[in-house]
C-alpha angles and dihedrals in degrees: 000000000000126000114217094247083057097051091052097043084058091044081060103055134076109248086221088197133116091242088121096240104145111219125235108224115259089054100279125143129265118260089246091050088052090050100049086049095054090053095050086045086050089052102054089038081060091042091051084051096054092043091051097050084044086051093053105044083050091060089036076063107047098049088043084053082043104071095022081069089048092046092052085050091046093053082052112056098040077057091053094039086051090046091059094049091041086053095047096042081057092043088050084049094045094048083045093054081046096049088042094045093054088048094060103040086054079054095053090044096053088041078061107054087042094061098044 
């Protein structure tokens, strides 16, 4: 890309070659050779603009994927989370079929002795 100071300090020279540009006095550039500037100009002006909106939906897609990506831990994690309190709420139930299970063989066992 050309600075400013670059662009002039070209204005300012001869081209010296056989394009057929036809140069203004005072070292300017020919009308076609403006023109052809400004096109070219035009066209990297276009092509910044398109970089840029690709730039930016690319960024649109990593931070959807982002929190996609959070989301999908999240959901994770909460299963995981609900899978431990499910398993303790089993093992509480567990402990409480043992407890009652014992009760009631202790039961047996004294219905036993009473009725011999």
């Amino acid at each position: 890309m050309f600075s400013a100071d670059e662009i002039q300090a070209q204005a300012e020279q001869s081209d010296g070659g056989d394009d057929g540009d036809q140069m203004e006095p005072r070292g300017g550039f020919s009308e076609h050779k403006m023109e052809n500037l400004q096109r070219e100009l035009g066209e990297l002006l276009d092509l910044s603009e398109k970089a840029e909106a690709a730039a930016k939906d690319a960024l649109e897609r990593t931070v959807d994927s982002k929190v996609a990506r959070q989301h999908v831990e999240l959901m994770r994690t909460s299963e995981v989370e609900n899978g431990r309190r499910a398993s303790e709420e089993a093992e509480k139930v567990s402990v409480a079929a043992v407890a009652a299970s014992k009760a009631t063989r202790t039961a047996v066992e004294q219905a036993e002795e009473v009725s011999r």
